[in-house]
SEZARO-215645 format. One record per atom (N, C-alpha, C): residue number from 1; residue in one letter; atom name; z, y, x. Coordinates in Angstrom, 2 decimals, m for minus. Each point is the difference from the previous one (the first is absolute). Layout:
i, aa, at, zz, yy, xx
NUM, A, CA, Z, Y, X
...
//
This chain:
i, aa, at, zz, yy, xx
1, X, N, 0.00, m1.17, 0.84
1, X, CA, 0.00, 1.17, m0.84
1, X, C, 0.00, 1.23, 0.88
2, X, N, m0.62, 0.60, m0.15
2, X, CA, m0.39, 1.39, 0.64
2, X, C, 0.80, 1.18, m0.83
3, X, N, m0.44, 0.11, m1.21
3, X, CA, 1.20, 1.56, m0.89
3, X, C, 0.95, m0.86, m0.66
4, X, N, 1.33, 0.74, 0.25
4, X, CA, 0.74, m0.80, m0.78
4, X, C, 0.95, 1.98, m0.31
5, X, N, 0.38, m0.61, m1.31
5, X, CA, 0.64, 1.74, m0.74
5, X, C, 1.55, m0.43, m0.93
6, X, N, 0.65, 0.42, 0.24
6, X, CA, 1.37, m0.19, m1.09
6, X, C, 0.14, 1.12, m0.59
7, X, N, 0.29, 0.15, m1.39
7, X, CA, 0.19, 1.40, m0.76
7, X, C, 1.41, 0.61, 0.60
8, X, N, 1.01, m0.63, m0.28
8, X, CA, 1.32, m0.16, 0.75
8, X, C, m0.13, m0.67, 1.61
9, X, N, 0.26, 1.21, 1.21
9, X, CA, m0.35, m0.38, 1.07
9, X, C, 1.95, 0.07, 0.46
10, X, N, 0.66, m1.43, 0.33
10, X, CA, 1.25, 0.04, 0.45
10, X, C, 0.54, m0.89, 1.08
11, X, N, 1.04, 0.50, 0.73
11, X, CA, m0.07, m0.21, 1.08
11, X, C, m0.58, m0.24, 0.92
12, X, N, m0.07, m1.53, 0.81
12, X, CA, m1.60, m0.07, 0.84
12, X, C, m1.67, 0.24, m0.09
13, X, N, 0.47, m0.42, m1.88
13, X, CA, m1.63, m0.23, m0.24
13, X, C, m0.32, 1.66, m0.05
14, X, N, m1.43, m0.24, 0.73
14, X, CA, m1.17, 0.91, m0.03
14, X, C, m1.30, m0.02, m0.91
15, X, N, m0.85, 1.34, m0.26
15, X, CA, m1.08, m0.66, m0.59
15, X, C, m1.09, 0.03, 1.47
16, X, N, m0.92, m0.97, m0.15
16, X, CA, m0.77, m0.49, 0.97
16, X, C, m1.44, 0.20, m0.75
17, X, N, m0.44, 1.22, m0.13
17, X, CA, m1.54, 0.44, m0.97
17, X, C, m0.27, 1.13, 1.97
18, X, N, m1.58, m1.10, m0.65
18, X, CA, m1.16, 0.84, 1.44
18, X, C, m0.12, 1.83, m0.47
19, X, N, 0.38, 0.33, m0.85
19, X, CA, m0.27, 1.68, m0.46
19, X, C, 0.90, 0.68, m1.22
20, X, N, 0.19, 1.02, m0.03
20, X, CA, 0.96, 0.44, m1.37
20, X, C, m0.65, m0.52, m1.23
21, X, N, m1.97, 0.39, m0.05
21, X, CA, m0.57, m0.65, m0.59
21, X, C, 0.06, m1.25, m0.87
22, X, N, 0.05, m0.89, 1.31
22, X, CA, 0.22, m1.75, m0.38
22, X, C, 1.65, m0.17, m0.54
23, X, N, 0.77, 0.98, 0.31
23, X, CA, 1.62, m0.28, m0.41
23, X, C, m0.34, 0.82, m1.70
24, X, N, m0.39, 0.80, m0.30
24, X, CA, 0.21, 0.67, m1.13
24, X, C, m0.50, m1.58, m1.01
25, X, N, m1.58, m0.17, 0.26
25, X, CA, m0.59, m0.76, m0.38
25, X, C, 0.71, m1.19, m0.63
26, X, N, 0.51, m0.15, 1.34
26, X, CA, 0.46, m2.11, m0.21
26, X, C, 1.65, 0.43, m1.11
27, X, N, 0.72, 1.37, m0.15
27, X, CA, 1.13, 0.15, m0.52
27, X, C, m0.48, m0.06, m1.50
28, X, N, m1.45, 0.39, m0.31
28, X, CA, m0.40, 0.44, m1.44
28, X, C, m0.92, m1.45, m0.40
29, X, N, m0.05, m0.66, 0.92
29, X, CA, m0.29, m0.99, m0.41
29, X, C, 1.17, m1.30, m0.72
30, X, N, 0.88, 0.23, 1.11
30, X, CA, 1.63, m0.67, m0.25
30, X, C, 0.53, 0.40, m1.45
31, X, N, 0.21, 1.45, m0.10
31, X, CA, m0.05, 0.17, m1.53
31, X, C, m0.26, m0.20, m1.08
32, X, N, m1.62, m0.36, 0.02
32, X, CA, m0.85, m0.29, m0.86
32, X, C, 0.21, m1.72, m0.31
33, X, N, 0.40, m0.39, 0.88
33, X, CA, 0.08, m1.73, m0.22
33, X, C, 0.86, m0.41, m0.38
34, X, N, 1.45, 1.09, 0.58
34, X, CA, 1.30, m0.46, m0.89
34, X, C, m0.17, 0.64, m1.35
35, X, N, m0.66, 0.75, m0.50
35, X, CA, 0.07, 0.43, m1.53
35, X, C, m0.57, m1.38, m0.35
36, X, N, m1.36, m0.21, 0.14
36, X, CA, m0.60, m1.22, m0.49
36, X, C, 0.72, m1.04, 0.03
37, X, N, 0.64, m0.41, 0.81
37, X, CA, 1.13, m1.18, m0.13
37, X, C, 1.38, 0.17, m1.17
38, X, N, 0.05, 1.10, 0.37
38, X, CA, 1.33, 0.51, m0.98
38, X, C, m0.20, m0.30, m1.76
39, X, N, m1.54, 0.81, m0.06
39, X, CA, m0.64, m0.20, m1.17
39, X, C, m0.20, m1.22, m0.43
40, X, N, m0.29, m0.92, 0.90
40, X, CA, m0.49, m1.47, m0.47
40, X, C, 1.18, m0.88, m0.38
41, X, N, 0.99, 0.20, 0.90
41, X, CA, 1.31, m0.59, m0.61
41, X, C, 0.82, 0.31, m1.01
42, X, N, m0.04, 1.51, 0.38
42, X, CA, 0.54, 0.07, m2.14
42, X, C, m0.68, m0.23, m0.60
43, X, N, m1.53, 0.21, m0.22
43, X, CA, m0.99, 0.53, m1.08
43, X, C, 0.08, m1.90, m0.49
44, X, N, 0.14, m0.98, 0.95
44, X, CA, m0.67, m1.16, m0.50
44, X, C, 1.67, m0.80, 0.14
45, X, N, 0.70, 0.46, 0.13
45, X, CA, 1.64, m0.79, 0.63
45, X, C, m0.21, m1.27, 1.01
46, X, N, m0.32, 0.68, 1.36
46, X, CA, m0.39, m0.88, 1.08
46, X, C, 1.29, m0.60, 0.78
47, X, N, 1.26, 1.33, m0.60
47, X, CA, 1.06, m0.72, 0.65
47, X, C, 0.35, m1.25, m0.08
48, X, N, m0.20, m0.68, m1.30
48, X, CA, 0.77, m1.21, m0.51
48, X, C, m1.20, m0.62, m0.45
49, X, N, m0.09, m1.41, 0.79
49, X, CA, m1.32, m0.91, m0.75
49, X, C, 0.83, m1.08, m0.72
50, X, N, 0.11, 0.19, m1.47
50, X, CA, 0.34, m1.39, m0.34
50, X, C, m0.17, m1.22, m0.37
51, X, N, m1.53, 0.29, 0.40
51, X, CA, m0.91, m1.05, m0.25
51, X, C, 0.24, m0.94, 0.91
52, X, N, m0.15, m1.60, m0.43
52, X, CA, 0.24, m0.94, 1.22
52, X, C, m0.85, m0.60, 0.83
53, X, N, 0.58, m0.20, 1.31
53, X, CA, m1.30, m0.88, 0.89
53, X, C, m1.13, 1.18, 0.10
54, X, N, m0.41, m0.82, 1.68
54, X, CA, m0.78, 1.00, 0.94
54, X, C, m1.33, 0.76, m1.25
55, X, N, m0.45, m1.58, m0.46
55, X, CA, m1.22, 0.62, m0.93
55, X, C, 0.04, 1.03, m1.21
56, X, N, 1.31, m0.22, m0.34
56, X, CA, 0.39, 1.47, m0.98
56, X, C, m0.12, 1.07, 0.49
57, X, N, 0.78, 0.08, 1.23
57, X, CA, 0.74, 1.06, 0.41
57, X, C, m1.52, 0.66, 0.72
58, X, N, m0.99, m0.55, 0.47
58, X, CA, m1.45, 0.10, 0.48
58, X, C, m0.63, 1.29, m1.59
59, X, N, 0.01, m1.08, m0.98
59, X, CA, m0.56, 0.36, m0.90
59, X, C, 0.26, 1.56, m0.81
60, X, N, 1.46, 0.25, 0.49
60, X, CA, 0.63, 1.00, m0.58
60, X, C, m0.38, 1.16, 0.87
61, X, N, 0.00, m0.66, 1.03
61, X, CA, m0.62, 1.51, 1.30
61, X, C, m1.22, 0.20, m0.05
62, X, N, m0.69, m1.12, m0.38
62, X, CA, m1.63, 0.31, 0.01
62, X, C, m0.38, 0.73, m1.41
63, X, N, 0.27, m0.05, m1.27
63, X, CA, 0.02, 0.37, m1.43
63, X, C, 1.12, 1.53, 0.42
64, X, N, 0.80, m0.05, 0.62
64, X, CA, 0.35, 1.60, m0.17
64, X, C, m0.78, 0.84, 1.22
65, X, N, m0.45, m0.87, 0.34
65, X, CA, m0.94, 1.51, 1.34
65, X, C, m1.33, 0.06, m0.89
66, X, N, m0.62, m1.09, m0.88
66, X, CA, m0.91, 0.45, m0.76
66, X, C, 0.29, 1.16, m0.58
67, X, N, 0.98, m0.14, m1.00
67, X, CA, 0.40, 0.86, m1.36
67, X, C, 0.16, 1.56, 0.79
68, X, N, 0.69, m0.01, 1.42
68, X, CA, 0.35, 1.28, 0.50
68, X, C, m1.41, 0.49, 0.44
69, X, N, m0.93, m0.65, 0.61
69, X, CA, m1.06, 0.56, 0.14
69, X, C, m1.31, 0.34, m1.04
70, X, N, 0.36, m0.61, m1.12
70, X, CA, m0.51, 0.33, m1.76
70, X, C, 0.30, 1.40, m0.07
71, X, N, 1.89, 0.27, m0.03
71, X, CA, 0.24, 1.06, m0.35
71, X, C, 0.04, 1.05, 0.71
72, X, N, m0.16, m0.09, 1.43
72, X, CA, m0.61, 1.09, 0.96
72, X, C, m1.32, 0.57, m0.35
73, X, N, m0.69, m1.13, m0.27
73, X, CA, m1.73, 0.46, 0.01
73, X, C, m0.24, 0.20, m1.27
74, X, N, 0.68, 0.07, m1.32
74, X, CA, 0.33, 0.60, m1.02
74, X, C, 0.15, 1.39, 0.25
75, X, N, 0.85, 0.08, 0.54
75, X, CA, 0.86, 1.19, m0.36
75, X, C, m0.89, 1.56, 0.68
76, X, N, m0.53, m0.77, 1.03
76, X, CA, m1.73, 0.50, 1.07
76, X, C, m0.74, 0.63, m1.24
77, X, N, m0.19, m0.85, m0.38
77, X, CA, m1.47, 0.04, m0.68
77, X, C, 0.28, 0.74, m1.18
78, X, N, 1.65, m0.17, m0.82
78, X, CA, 0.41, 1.20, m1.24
78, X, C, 0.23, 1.35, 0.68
79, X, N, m0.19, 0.20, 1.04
79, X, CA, 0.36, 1.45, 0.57
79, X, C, m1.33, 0.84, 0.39
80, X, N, m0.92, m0.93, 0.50
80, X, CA, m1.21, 0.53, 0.06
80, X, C, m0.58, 0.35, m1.31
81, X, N, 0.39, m0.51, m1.43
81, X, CA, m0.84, m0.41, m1.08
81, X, C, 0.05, 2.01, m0.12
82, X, N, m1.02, 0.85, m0.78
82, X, CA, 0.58, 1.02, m0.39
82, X, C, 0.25, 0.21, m1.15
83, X, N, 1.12, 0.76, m0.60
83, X, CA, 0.56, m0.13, m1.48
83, X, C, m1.23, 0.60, m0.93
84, X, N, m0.48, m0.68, m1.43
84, X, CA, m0.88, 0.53, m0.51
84, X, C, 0.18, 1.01, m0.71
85, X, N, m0.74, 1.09, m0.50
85, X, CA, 0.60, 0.69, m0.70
85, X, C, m0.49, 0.32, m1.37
86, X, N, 0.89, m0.14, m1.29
86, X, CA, m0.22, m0.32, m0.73
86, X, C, m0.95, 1.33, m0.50
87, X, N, 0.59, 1.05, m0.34
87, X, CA, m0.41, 1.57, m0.41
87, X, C, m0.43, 0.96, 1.77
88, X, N, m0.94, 0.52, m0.29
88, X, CA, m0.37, 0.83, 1.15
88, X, C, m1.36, 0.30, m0.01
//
């Protein structure tokens, strides 16, 4: 690994980014992935699988990253839509 960035930089650890550039970058990227994770575990309750056996527990991760990526690319595509207008 070549850039490595911590939002929280403590005690020894350093961030290790080739430019302020590549450090801003790789921090807004870090962000962006823990929302998406954050989102996926509440939005679908990833904390707790209570489904049983490997093949459930498969099935439940694969059927909620569908549904989360349904309602991402939903939610895309209702924002672009433009509102019609009825009188004008």
């Amino acid at each position: 690994m070549v850039n490595i960035v911590f939002n929280k930089v403590v005690g020894s650890l350093q961030n290790i980014a080739s430019s302020k550039k590549m450090e801003t970058m790789l921090k807004k990227w870090r962000s962006g992935i823990e929302a998406v994770t954050s989102n996926y575990k509440r939005g679908f309750g990833m904390f707790v699988c209570n489904w049983k056996g490997k093949e459930h527990y498969k099935s439940k991760v694969l059927w909620s990253a569908i549904a989360y990526n349904i309602r991402v690319m939903t939610r895309l595509v209702i924002s672009r839509i433009k509102p019609v207008q009825i009188f004008g």
